[in-house]
VEXLUM-876452 format. One record per residue (C-alpha): residue in three letters; x, y, z. Coordinates in steps of 0.02 Angstrom, whole numbers, plus 50000, padded with zeros to 5 digits. Example, Ala and Ser with C-alpha at 12.3 -4.5 7.8 and 13.67 -1.06 7.14 Angstrom:
% residues 2
ALA506154977550390 SER506844994750357 
This chain:
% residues 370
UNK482365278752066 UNK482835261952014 UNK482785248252118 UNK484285237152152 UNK483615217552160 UNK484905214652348 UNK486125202852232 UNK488145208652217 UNK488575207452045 UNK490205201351963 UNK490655204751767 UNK491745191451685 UNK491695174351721 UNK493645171051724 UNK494685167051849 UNK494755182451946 UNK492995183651941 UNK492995166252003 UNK494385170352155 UNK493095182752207 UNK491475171752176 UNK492375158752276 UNK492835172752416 UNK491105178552408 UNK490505160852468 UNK491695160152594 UNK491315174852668 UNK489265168852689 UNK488435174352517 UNK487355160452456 UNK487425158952264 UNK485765166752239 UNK486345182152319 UNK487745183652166 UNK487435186451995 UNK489005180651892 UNK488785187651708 UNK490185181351577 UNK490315171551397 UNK491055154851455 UNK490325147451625 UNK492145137851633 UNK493195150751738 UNK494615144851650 UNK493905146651493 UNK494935160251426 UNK496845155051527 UNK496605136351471 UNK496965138051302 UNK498325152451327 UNK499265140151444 UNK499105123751325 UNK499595134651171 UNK501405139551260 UNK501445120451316 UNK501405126751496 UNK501715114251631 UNK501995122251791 UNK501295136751857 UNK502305153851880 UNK501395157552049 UNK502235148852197 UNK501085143652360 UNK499585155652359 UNK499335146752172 UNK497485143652205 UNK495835152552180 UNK495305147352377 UNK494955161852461 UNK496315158552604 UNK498045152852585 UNK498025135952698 UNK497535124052641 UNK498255126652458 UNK498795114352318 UNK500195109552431 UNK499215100752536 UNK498315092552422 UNK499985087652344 UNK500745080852511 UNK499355070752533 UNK499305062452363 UNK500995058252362 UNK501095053452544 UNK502635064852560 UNK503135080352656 UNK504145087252493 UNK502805097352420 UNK502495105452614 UNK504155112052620 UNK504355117752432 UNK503015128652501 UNK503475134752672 UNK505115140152573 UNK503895149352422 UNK504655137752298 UNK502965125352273 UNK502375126252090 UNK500755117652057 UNK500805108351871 UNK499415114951752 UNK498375098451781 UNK498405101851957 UNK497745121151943 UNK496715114151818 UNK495755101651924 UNK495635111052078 UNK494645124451970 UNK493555112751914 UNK493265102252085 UNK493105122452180 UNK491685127252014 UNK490605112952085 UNK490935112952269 UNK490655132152276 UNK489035133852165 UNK489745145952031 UNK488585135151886 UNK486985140651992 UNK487655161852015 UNK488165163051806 UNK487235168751686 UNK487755168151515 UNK487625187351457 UNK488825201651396 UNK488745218051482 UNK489175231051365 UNK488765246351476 UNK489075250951653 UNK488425266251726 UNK487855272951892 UNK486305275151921 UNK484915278852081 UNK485105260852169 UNK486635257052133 UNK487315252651949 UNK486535248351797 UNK487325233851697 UNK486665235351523 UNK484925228851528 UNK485295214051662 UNK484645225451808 UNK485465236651953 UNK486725230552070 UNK487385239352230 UNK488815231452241 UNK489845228052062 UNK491585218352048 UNK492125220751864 UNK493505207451812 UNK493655209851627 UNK495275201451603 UNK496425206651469 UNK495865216651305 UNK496595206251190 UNK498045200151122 UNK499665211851054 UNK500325209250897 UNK501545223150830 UNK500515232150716 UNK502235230850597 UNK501845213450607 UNK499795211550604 UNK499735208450412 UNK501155197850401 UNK500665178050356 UNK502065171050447 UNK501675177750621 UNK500525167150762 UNK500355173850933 UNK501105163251057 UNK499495161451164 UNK498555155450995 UNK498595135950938 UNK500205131850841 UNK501605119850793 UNK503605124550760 UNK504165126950593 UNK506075122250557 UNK506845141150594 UNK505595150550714 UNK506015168150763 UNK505095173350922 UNK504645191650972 UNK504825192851161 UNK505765192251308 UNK504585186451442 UNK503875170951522 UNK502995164851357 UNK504275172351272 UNK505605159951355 UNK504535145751359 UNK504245147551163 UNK506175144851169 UNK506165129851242 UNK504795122751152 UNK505295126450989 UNK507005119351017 UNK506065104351088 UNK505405101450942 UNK507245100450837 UNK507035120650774 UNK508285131550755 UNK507835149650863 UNK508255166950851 UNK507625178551002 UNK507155193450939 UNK507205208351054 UNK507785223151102 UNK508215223851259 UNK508705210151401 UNK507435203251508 UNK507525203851682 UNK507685188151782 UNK506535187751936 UNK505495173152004 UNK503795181452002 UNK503205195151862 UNK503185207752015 UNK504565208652131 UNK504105199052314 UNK504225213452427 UNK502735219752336 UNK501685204852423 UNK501985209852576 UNK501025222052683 UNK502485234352706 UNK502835234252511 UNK501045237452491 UNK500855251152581 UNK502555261752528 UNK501555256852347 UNK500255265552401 UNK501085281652471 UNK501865284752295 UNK501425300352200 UNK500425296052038 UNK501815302151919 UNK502895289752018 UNK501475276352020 UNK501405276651821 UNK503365275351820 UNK503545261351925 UNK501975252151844 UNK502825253351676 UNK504475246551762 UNK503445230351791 UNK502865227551617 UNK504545225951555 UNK505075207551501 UNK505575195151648 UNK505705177851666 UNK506285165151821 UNK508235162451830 UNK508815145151838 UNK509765131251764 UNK508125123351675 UNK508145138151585 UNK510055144151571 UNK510805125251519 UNK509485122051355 UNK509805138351307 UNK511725138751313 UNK511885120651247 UNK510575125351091 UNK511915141551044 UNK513375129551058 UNK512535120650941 UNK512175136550829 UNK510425134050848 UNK510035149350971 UNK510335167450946 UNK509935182250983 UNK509645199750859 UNK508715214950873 UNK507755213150703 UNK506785200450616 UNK507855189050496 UNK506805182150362 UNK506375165450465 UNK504655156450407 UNK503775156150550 UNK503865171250682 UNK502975170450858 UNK502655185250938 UNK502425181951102 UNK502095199951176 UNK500795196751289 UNK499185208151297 UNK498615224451243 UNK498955235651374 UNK497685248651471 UNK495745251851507 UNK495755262451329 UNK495635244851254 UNK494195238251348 UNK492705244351267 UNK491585243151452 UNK493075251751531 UNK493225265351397 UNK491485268551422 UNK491405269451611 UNK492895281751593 UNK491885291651483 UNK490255292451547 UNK490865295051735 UNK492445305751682 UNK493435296851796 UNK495335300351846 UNK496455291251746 UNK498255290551737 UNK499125284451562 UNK498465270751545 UNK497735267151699 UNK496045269451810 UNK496525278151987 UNK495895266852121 UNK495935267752305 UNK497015256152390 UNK495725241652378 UNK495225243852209 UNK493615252452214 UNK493385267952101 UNK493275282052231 UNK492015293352132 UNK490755279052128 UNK490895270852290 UNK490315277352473 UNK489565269552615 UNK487845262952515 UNK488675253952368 UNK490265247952290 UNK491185247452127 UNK492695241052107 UNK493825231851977 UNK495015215051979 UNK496215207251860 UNK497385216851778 UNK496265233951777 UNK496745234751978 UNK498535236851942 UNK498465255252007 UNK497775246652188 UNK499055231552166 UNK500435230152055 UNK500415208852058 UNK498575212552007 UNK498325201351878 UNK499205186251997 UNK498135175352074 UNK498605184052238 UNK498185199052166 UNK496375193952136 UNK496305188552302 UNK496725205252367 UNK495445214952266 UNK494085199552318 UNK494245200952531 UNK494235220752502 UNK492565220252426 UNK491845206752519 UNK492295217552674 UNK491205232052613 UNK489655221052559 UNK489655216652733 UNK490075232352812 UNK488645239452696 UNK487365224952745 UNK487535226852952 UNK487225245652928 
């Protein structure tokens, strides 16, 4: 039998491993009681440059924006009180609060130090996860009880039509605006690469083919709330897998900061929209992430070596995100981040993570009084 050293274990050091390091703490665990194991010991590491590379200002998330472990106090707060104003208060009472980049930025960076994360990381890739006698094995960094896996996204998506051609830059990689720019896409950084490129004096052609939806949030808001949650969870998995793939269609916020530049650039002639590509010099894609655990070689392989129950493209989870046919009363595994989508369909938000985080601090502790 091997022995499990007593720590809980999180792999991937982004930011949903860092909403549940920082939930963790909260709920009593002192930072030697967590091993952290990731590439980059900045949790925003991997989202930083996504975000500056779309010229991102504000963030999509409304009040719950944060990676505290409770809602109050949040950015708002923080806000209020720098500006000496009520303003930012009731932008969030009424969900419509939108902490800037900086902001989210800073208050990851002033949580990283407060909260101890530098002393719980270690800078290591686990390639293999497996259960074992004691718990689970991570590769050869030891055996864990209790495992949070928050991998993040596999990738970025590129049209494989498109993966060979020179013109094409993904929207979340580093890049300027040529003169015509033809951008793949109907999403957030889809619609933001709109505005940005037109920003800059080029002439745009949206090229997609089908309308986006227009919706605040990537997830509807009912799906937040407990009751939405749990009519989520009574689904069938044929009509999970449905409704899942409903959500990954294109969306971004309505709104006359988007409508108005948009309309007044096609006046102009110098916004359109087609269905194919049109010979432009630079194209964008901006299709967001490869899609499913298939692409995610420690997910593949814990699929494989476990045979766990999948759906499409997606691990079945129990309501809170554990993996039933590895979790009982003695340990815990359990994914966050996008992977969780089948436990939480907003589960790559920032609310999402926080979700998947209180779930499986509740059953360290259950585990520990027993």
């Amino acid at each position: 039998m091997q022995e499990s050293d007593g720590r809980v274990a999180i792999v991937g050091g982004g930011l949903a491993g860092f909403v549940a390091y920082a939930t963790l703490r909260h709920g009593g665990l002192e930072p030697e009681e967590i091993a952290v194991f990731g590439r980059d010991s900045d949790p925003a590491g991997a989202w930083r440059p996504r975000a500056a590379a779309i010229r991102q200002q504000f963030m999509r998330s409304e009040s719950d924006g944060h990676c505290l472990p409770t809602s109050f106090p949040g950015l708002a707060v923080r806000d209020a009180v720098r500006k000496r104003s009520p303003a930012p208060l009731v932008r969030s009472v009424l969900d419509r609060y939108h902490p800037t980049v900086a902001d989210f930025l800073e208050h990851v960076a002033e949580l990283r130090e407060r909260s101890g994360w530098d002393a719980s990381f270690r800078a290591a890739h686990v390639s293999s996860l497996r259960s074992v006698d004691g718990g689970f094995a991570l590769g050869g960094h030891g055996v864990f009880r209790h495992v949070l896996v928050a991998p993040g996204h596999p990738g970025l998506f590129v049209p494989p039509e498109l993966e060979d051609d020179r013109r094409v830059v993904h929207a979340y990689e580093p890049h300027d605006y040529a003169e015509r720019v033809e951008v793949v896409g109907a999403g957030m950084a889809a619609a933001t690469e709109w505005l940005n490129a037109l920003a800059s004096g080029a002439s745009v052609v949206s090229v997609r083919r089908r309308e986006p939806q227009r919706r605040p949030l990537n997830v509807p808001r009912p799906f937040f709330t407990k009751r939405g949650l749990d009519a989520f969870h009574a689904t069938t998995p044929s009509e999970r897998t449905r409704f899942l793939a409903r959500l990954s269609e294109p969306s971004y916020p309505p709104g006359r900061a988007w409508d108005e530049p948009l309309a007044d650039a096609a006046r102009e002639g110098r916004f359109r929209v087609t269905a194919e590509l049109n010979g432009a010099n630079q194209v964008i894609c901006a299709t967001g992430f490869r899609r499913g655990f298939a692409h995610d070689p420690l997910l593949a392989g814990l699929v494989a070596e476990h045979a766990l129950e999948t759906h499409e493209r997606w691990i079945v989870l129990a309501p809170d995100a554990t993996v039933p046919r590895l979790t009982d009363e003695t340990q815990t595994l359990a994914l966050t981040g996008v992977p969780s989508q089948w436990a939480y369909p907003a589960a790559d938000t920032l609310v999402g993570m926080k979700y998947v985080a209180h779930g499986f601090l509740r059953r360290v502790k259950r585990c520990r009084t027993r």
